[in-house]
Structures are given as structure tokens and as C-alpha cells.
C-alpha positions as CSV (number, residue, x, y, z in Angstrom):
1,X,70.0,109.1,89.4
2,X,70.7,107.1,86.3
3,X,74.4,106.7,85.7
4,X,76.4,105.0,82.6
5,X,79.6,104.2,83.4
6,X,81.7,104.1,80.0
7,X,84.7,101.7,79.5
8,X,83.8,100.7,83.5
9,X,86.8,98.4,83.7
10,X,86.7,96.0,86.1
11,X,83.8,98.0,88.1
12,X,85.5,100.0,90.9
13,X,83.9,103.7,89.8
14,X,80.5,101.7,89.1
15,X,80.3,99.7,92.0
16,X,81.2,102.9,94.1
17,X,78.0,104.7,92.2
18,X,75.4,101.9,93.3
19,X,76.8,102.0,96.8
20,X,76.2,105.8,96.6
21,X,72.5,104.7,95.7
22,X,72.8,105.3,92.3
23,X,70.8,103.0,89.1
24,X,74.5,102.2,87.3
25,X,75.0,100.4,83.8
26,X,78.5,99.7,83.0
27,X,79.9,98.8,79.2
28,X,83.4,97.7,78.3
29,X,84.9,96.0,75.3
30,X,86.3,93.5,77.5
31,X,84.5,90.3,78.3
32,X,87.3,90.0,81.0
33,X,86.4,93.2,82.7
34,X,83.0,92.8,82.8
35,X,83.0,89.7,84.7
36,X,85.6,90.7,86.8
37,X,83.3,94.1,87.6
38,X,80.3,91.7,88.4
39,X,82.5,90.1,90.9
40,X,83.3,93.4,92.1
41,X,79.2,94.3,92.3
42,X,78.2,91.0,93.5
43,X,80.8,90.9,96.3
44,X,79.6,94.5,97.2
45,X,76.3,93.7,97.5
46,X,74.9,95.9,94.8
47,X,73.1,95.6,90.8
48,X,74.7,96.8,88.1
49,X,73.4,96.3,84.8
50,X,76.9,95.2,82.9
51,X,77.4,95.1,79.2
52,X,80.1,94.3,76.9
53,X,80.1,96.3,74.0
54,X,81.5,99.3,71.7
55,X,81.7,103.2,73.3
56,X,81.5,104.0,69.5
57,X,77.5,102.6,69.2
58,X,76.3,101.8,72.6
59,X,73.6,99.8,73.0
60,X,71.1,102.5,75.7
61,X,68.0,104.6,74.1
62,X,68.2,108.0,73.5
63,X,68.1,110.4,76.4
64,X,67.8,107.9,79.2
65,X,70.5,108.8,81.7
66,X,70.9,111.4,84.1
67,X,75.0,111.2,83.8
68,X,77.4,109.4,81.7
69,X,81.1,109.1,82.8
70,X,84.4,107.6,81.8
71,X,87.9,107.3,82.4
72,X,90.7,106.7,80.7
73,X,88.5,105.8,77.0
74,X,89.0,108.0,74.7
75,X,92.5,107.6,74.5
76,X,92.2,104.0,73.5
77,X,89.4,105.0,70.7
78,X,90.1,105.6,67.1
79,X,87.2,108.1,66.4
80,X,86.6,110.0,69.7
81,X,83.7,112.3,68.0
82,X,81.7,109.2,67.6
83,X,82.4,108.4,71.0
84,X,80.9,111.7,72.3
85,X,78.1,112.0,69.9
86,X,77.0,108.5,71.4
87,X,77.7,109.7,75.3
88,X,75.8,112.6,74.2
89,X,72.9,111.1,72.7
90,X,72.1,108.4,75.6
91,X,72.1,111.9,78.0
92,X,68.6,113.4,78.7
93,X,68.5,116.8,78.2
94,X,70.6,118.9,80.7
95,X,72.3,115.6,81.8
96,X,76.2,115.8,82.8
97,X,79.0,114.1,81.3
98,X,82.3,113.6,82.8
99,X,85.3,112.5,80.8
100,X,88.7,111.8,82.9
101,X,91.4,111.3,80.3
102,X,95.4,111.4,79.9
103,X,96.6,114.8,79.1
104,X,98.8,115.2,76.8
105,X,101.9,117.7,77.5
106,X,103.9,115.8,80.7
107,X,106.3,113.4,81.6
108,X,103.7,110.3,82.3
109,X,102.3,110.7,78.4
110,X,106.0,110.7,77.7
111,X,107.0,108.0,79.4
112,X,104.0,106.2,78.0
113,X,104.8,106.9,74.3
114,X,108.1,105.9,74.9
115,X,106.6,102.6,76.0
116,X,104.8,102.6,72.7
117,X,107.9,102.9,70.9
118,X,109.6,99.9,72.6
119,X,106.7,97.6,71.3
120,X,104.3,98.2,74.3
121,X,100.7,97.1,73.2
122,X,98.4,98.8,75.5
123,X,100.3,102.5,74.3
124,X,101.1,102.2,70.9
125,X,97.9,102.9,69.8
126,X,96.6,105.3,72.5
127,X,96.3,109.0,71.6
128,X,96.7,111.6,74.5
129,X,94.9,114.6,74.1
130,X,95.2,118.3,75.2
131,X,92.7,120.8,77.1
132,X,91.6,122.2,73.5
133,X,91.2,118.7,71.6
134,X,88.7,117.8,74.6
135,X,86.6,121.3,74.8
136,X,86.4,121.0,70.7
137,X,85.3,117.6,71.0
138,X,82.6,118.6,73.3
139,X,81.5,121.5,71.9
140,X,81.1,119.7,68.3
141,X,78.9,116.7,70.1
142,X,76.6,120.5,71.3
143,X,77.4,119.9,74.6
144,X,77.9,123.0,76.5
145,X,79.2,124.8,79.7
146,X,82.6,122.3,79.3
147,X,85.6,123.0,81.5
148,X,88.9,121.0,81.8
149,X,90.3,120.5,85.4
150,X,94.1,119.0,85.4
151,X,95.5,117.4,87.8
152,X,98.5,114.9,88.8
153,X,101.0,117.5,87.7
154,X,104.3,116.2,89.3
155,X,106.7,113.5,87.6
156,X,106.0,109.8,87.2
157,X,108.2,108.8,90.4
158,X,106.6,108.1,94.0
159,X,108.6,110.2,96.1
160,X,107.8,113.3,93.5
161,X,104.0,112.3,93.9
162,X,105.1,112.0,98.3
163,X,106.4,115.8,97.9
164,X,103.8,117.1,95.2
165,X,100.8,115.8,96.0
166,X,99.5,118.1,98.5
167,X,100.5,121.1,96.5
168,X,98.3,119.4,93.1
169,X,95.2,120.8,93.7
170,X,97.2,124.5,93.4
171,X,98.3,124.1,89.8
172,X,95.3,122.5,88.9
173,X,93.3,126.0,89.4
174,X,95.4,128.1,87.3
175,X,96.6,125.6,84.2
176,X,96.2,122.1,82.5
177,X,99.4,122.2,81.1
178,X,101.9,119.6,82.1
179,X,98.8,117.5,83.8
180,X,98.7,113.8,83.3
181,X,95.0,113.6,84.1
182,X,92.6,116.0,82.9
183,X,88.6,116.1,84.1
184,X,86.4,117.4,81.6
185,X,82.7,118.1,82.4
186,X,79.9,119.3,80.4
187,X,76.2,119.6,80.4
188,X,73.7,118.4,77.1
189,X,72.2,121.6,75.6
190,X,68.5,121.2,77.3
191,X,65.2,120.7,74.6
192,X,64.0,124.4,73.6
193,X,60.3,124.6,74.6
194,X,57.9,127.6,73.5
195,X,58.0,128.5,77.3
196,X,62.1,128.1,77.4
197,X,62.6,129.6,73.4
198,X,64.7,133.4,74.0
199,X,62.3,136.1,72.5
């Protein structure tokens, strides 16, 4: 399977891929990151085909990869339809993409726009988005079959997460609101063929 890893970071999600056995290309914006995440391959023992450069135009041909995934991204992007349009256009047909990004309505997007206020860097630019932003997002890049999983509902303090944590998974069946991390998934519409056209 042919993964892109989107804003990789410094490689752990990629480098876990291509130990699972999968063909993994990783992009940041950081030249920073991406030689720290070819540390992280090389020390691993596995290839990784690492690029730095922009989520908003990336640098793959059209339909080439089985999956595309990212974390944490589109929160730091300016133009997030872009973004998707490009994730979706590097997709083959019927390829998956999963987004993990920082929900919107909680205490930990709270405490990080309060950050923001205070002169933080890294937050005062980010934009955290809700269970509806993401699914219209995804539907507008034609992207189809999207759900939103939340997780990480309790409070931005260890013991709450010592306490919480094993009762997580509950709330994240039922709602996304108040969740600091939210999966989305979604599948590219597949090519209509004579043999696949509806009559």
C-alpha cells in the first residue's frame, strides 16, 4: 500500500507505516522535521521517501496513492480547501484519507487560544475546527462516505486524563462535541465506468 503522510513531523506516524510494510512518502514544511524524521527512518531501519514542501501544492502525480493521512495540519493552514483538494487529487480512485485535527468546542482549544492571546507563536495563528467545518470541507473536495470520530474528551490536566481515559472511547460513539481530537475519514468518489455508470 502506498501511503502519504501529510505534515509527517518528525516521522513517528511514517516510520510506524514502513515498519507495518507500507511504501511511505512524508512532506513537511519544516526542513527541521524532515531531517529529524530521516533520523527516525534511518535509525528504524526503513525508506521513506521524505520531502519538504507545501500541503497546499504537493509535489506527487495525480492519483498515485492508496491513502493519504495527517495530523494536526490543517489547523496550521490558511486555506484548508486547497489543502483537501490537493490530498484528494494525489488519491487514486476509492483511496482513503484520514485527517486527525484539533476540535474545536473544549477546554484544550481553549487553553490553546488563550496561549495565542498571550503572544504564543505556534497558536495564534491556528484555527480549530468543528465536526461540520471538516465533513463540508470533505464533501466540497467530492470526497464521500466522511465520518468524524472524537476523542480525548476529558480536561487538559493528567490526573483528569488518569480518571477519564478509559471511559473516552464511550463519549466518542455518541458525540464530537467537547473533543480535542477529532478523526475524520473519507473515501475518493471512484472513476464512473460504462460497466459501473447507474442505469
Amino acid at each position: 500500500m502506498r501511503i502519504l503522510d501529510v505534515g509527517c513531523g518528525d516521522g513517528v506516524l511514517a516510520t510506524r507505516l514502513a515498519q507495518d510494510g507500507a511504501r511511505v512518502a512524508g512532506l513537511d514544511t519544516s526542513a527541521d522535521m524532515i531531517a529529524a524524521a530521516r533520523r527516525r527512518a534511518e535509525a528504524a531501519g526503513v525508506e521513506i521517501d521524505l520531502v519538504e514542501g507545501d500541503a497546499g501544492g504537493l509535489p506527487f502525480p495525480a492519483g498515485h496513492y492508496d491513502c493519504v493521512v495527517s495530523v494536526a495540519t490543517l489547523c496550521f493552514v490558511d486555506d484548508p480547501r486547497s489543502t483537501i483538494r490537493e490530498m484528494t487529487r494525489v488519491l487514486k480512485p476509492g483511496g482513503r484519507l484520514f485527517l486527525g485535527e484539533l476540535g474545536r468546542w473544549n477546554l484544550w482549544a481553549a487553553q490553546r487560544r488563550v496561549k495565542g492571546w498571550l503572544g504564543s507563536k505556534r497558536w495564534s495563528g491556528a484555527h480549530f475546527r468543528s465536526r461540520g467545518n471538516l465533513i463540508d470541507i470533505a464533501t466540497e473536495a467530492r470526497l464521500t462516505d466522511a465520518t468524524v470520530t472524537g476523542t480525548v474528551f476529558y480536561p487538559p490536566f493528567g490526573w483528569a486524563a488518569k480518571v477519564m481515559a478509559p471511559i473516552d472511547p464511550w463519549f466518542g460513539r455518541w458525540t464530537t462535541l467537547g473533543a480535542a481530537f477529532l478523526v475524520v475519514s473519507a473515501t475518493k468518489i471512484p472513476k464512473i465506468t460504462p460497466e459501473t455508470e447507474p442505469s
